[in-house]
C-alpha positions in Angstrom: 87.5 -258.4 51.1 88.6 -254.9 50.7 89.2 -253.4 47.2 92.7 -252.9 46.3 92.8 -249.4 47.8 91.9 -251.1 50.9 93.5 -251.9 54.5 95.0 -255.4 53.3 97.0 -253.6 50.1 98.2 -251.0 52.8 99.6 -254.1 55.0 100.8 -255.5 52.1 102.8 -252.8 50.9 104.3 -251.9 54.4 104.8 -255.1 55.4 108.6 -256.2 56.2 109.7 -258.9 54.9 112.7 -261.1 55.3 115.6 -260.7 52.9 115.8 -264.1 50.9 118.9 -264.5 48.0 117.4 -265.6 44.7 118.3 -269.8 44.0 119.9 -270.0 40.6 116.1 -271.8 39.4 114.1 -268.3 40.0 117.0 -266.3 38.2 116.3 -269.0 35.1 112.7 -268.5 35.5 113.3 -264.5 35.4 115.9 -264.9 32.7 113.4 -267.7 30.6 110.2 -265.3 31.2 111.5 -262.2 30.2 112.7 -264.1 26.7 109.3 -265.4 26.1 107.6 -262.2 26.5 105.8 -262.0 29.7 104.7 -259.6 31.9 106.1 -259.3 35.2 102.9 -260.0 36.8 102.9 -263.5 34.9 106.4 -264.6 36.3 106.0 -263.2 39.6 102.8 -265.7 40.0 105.7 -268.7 38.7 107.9 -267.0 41.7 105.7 -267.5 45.0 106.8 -264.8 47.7 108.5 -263.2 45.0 106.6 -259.6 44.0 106.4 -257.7 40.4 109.1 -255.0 41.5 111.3 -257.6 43.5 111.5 -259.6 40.1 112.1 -256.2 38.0 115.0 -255.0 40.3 116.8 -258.7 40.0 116.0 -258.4 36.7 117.5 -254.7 35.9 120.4 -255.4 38.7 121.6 -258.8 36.8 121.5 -256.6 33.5 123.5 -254.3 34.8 127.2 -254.6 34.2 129.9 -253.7 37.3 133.2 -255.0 36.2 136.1 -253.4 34.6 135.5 -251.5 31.3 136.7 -253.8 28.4 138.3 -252.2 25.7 136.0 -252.4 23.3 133.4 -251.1 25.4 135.8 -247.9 25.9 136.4 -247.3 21.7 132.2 -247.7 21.7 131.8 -244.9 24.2 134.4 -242.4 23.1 132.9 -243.0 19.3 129.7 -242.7 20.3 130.5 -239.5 22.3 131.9 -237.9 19.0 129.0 -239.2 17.2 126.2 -237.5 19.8 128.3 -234.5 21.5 125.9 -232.2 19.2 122.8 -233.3 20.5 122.9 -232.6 24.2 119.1 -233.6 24.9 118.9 -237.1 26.1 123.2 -237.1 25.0 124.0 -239.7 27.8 121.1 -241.9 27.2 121.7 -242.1 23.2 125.5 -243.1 24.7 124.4 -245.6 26.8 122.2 -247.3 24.2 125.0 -247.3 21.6 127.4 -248.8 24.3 125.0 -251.5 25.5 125.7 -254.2 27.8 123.8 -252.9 30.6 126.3 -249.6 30.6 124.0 -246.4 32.3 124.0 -243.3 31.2 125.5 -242.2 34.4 128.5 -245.0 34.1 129.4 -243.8 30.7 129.2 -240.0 31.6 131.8 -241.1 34.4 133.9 -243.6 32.5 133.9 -240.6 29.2 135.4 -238.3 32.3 138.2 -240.9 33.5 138.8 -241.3 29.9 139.9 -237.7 29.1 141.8 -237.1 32.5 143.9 -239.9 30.6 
């Protein structure tokens, strides 16, 4: 059996596979694994045909929030821009914590722009 620099890594990681939706029961497991601390390794092996970075992208793309803005989440990011607009190293990052809910930096950089054009 070759050594994981070996030919059946390289098939592995070039193989195509087919595009499969995630069941409400693997986003649970996911959701339940991540809460209890483990790895992605460890709840990949409780997802069969599921890999480590196929579970970390559903995980980061359910965290991520794409609806409207509420208002609360606007007062956050215009206080928070006040609060950081003196520190510009890592200033959008240091945003996006303080606004939370799975806001990027990028999102609030572009909802901080729509925000001043009014």
């Amino acid at each position: 059996m070759p050594n994981k620099h070996g030919l059946w890594s390289l098939l592995l990681l070039t193989e195509k596979t087919a595009k499969v939706s995630w069941s409400q029961e693997e986003d649970a497991t996911l959701t339940a694994g991540r809460e209890n601390g483990l790895t992605w390794e460890q709840i990949s092996e409780q997802l069969s045909g599921r890999t480590v970075i196929a579970c970390k992208r559903r995980f980061d793309n359910r965290q991520r929030q794409t609806g409207p803005w509420s208002e609360k989440e606007a007062a956050l990011l215009q206080e928070s821009f006040k609060r950081h607009m003196d520190s510009w190293k890592d200033f959008w990052k240091k945003v996006a914590q303080d606004v939370g809910n799975g806001r990027t930096w990028q999102m609030c950089e572009k909802k901080m722009d729509d925000l001043k054009k009014g």
